[in-house]
C-alpha positions in Angstrom: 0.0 0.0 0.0 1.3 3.3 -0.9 2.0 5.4 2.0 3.1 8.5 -0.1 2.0 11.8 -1.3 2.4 13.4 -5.0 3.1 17.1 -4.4 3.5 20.4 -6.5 4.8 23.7 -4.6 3.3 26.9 -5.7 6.2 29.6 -4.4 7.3 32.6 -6.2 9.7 33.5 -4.2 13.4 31.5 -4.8 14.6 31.0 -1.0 11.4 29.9 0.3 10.5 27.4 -2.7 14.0 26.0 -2.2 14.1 25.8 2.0 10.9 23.9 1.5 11.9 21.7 -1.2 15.2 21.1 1.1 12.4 20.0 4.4 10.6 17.8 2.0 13.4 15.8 0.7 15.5 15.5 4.3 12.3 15.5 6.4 9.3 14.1 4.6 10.7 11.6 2.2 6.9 10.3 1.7 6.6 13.3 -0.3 7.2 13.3 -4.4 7.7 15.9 -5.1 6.3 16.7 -9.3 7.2 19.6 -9.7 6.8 23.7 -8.6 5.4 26.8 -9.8 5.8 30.4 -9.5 3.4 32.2 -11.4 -0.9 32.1 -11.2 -1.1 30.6 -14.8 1.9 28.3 -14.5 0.2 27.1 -11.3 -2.8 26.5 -13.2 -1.9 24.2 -15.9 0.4 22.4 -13.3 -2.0 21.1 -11.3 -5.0 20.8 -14.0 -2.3 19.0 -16.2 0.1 16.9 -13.5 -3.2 16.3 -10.8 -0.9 16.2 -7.5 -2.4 14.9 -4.0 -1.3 17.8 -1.7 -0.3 21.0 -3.0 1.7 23.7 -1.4 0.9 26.8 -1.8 1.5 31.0 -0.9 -0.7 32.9 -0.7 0.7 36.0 -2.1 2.0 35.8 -5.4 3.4 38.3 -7.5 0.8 37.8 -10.4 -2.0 37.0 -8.4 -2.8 34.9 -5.4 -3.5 31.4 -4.2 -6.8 31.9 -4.3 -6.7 33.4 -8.4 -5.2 29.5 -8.6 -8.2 27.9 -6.9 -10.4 29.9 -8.4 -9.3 28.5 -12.4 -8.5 25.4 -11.4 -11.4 22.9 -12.9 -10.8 19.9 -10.6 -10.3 21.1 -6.7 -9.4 17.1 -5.7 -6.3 17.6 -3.7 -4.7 18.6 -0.1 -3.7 22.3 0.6 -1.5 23.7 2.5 -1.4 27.0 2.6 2.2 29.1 3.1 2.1 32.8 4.1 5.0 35.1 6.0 2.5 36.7 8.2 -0.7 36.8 10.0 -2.7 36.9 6.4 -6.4 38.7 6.1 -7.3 35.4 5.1 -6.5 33.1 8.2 -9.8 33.3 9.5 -11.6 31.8 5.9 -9.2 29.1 6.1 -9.4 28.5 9.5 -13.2 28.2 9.2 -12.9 25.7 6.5 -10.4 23.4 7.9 -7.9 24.0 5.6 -3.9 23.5 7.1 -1.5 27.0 6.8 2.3 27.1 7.9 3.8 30.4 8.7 7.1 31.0 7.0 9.6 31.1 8.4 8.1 27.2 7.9 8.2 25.4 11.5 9.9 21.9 10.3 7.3 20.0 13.4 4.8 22.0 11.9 5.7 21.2 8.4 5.8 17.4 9.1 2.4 17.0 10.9 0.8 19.2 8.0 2.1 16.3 5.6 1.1 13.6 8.0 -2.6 14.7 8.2 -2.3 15.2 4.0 -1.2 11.7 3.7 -4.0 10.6 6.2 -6.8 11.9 4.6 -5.3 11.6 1.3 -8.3 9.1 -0.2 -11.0 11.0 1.5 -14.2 11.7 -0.9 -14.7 15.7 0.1 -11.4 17.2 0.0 -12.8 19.1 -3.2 -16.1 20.0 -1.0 -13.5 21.5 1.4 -12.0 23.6 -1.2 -15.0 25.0 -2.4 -16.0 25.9 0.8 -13.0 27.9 1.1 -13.7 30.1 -1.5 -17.0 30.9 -0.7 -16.0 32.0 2.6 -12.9 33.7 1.2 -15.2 35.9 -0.9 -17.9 36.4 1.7 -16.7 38.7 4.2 -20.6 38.7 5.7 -21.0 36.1 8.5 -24.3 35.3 7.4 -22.7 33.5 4.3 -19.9 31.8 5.5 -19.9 28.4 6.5 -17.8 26.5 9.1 -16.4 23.3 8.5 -16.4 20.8 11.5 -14.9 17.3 11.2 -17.3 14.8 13.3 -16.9 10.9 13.6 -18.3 10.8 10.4 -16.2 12.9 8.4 -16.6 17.0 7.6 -20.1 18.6 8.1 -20.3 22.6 6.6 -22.6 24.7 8.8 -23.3 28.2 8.2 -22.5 30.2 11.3 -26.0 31.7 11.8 -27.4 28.1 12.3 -25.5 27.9 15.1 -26.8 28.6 19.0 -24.2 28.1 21.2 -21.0 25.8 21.5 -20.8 23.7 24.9 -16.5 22.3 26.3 -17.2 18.9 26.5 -13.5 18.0 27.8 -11.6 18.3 24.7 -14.3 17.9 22.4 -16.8 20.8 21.7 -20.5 20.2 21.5 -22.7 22.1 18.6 -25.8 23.2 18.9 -27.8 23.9 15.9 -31.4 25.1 14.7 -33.8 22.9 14.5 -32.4 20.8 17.7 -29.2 19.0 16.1 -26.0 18.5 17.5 -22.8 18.1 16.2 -19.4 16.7 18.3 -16.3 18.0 17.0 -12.9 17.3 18.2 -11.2 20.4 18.8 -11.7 22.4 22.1 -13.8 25.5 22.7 -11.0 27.6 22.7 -10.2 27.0 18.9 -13.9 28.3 17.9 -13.7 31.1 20.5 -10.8 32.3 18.0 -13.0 31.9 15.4 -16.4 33.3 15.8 -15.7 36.2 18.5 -15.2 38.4 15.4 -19.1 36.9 14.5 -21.4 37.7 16.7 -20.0 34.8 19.3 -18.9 35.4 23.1 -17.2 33.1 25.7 -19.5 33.8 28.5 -17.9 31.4 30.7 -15.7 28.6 30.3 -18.4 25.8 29.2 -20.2 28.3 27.0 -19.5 30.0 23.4 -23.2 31.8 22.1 -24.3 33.3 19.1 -25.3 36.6 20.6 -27.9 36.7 18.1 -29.8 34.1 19.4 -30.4 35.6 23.2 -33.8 34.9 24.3 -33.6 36.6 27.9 -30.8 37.2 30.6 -32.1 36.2 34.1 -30.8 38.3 37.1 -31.5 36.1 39.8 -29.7 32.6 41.0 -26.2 34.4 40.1 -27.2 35.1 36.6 -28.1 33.3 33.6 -29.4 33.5 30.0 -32.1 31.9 28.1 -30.9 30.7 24.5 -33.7 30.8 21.7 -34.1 27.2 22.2 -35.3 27.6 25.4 -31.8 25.9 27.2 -30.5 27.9 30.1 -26.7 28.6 30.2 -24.2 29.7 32.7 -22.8 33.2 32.3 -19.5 34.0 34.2 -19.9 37.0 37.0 -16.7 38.4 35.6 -18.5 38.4 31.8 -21.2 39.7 33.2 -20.6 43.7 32.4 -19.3 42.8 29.1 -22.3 40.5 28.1 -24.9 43.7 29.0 -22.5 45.8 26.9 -22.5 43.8 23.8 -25.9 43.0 23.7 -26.6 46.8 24.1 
C-alpha cells in the first residue's frame, strides 16, 4: 500500500520554494515531489495537467494569489497547504474551513504534521467539497454567508455560522448546537472556535459556553445570573463576563 503523497509547490519566491523543497526531501521523504510553480497561470496548468495529492501553496504571489489559482483550477481534488509570512487577512476563511497553513519562516514539526494529516486523509471523498467551501467563505466577508467546517466521527459537516446557538466544552471535544435541535461533536476544544467566531457575533460567556449573541432569548438576574438561549436551554454566564455581556448586547 502506498504510504506517499504526490506534491506540487506553488512559491514565487526563490529561497522559500527552495528551504521547503530542502524540508521535504530531508524530512518528509513520503513526499514526491512533481514539480513547482511560480506564477498564477503556471500554477494553473500544473495542477489541471500533473493532478498532484497535496499541493503547497502561498498565498501572495506576484501575479495574483492562491486563491486566483483555486479559483481557475477545474478539478479542486487535492490537499492544501497553505504558506504565508504573516498573519494573512485570510487566516480566518481558512481556518473556518479546515484548511492546514504554515507560517514562513516554515516550523519543520509543523511542516511534518501538515504532511502527515495530508497523507491521512489523502483518499478521503470531500477534500474538493472542502476547497470549495474555502472560496466561498474567502469571498464572503458577511458572516451570514460563511460556512464552518467541523470534522465529526463521520467525516466534515459545513454549517453556516447563523445556524448555530451556542457551542458547549465537553473535555476536549466541543459540542454544537444547531437550529432545529441537532447536535454536532467535534474534536477540537472551545478555545479554537472562541478564536473563530468572536469576530461573528459569538462570546465566551464562561468557560463551558460559546453563544451566538444573536440568538439571546432573555438574561435572568436572579440565581447568580443566567441567560435563556432561543431554544429555550438555560446557560451559565460568568460573573466576571457579566458587564461585558450587557454591553455587547446593548
Amino acid at each position: 500500500m502506498n504510504k506517499g503523497i504526490k506534491a506540487i509547490i506553488v512559491e514565487d519566491e526563490f529561497h522559500s520554494r527552495e528551504t521547503l523543497k530542502g524540508f521535504l526531501r530531508e524530512y518528509c521523504p513520503e513526499v514526491e515531489l512533481l514539480d513547482e510553480a511560480g506564477r498564477v497561470e503556471e500554477a494553473v496548468q500544473k495542477i489541471s495537467s500533473l493532478q498532484p495529492e497535496l499541493v503547497f501553496m502561498d498565498i501572495e504571489l506576484q501575479t495574483g494569489t492562491g486563491f486566483d489559482v483555486l479559483q481557475r483550477v477545474r478539478h479542486l481534488d487535492f490537499h492544501l497547504i497553505f504558506t504565508t509570512a504573516f498573519e494573512h487577512y485570510a487566516i480566518r476563511a481558512i481556518k473556518f474551513s479546515s484548511v492546514d497553513y504554515l507560517l514562513k519562516p516554515i516550523d519543520l514539526e509543523e511542516l511534518q504534521v501538515a504532511v502527515k494529516k495530508a497523507i491521512g486523509l489523502k483518499e478521503q471523498e470531500n477534500r474538493q467539497s472542502v476547497l470549495e467551501n474555502l472560496l466561498v467563505n474567502w469571498k464572503n466577508t458577511s458572516s451570514e454567508d460563511q460556512k464552518i467546517a467541523l470534522s465529526t466521527s463521520d467525516g466534515i459537516e459545513f454549517i453556516p455560522v447563523r445556524e448555530i446557538l451556542y457551542c458547549e466544552a465537553n473535555g476536549s471535544y466541543t459540542e454544537f448546537f444547531l437550529n432545529g435541535g441537532r447536535k454536532l461533536l467535534v474534536s477540537k476544544n472551545l478555545k479554537e472556535y472562541e478564536n473563530m467566531l468572536t469576530n461573528h457575533q459569538f462570546m465566551r460567556i464562561h468557560n463551558s459556553f460559546l453563544i451566538n449573541l444573536s440568538e439571546v432569548k432573555k438574561y435572568v438576574k436572579s440565581d447568580g445570573g443566567y441567560i435563556v438561549m432561543s431554544n429555550d436551554k438555560a446557560v451559565s454566564l460568568s460573573t466576571s463576563k457579566r458587564e461585558e455581556f450587557l454591553r455587547r448586547m446593548g
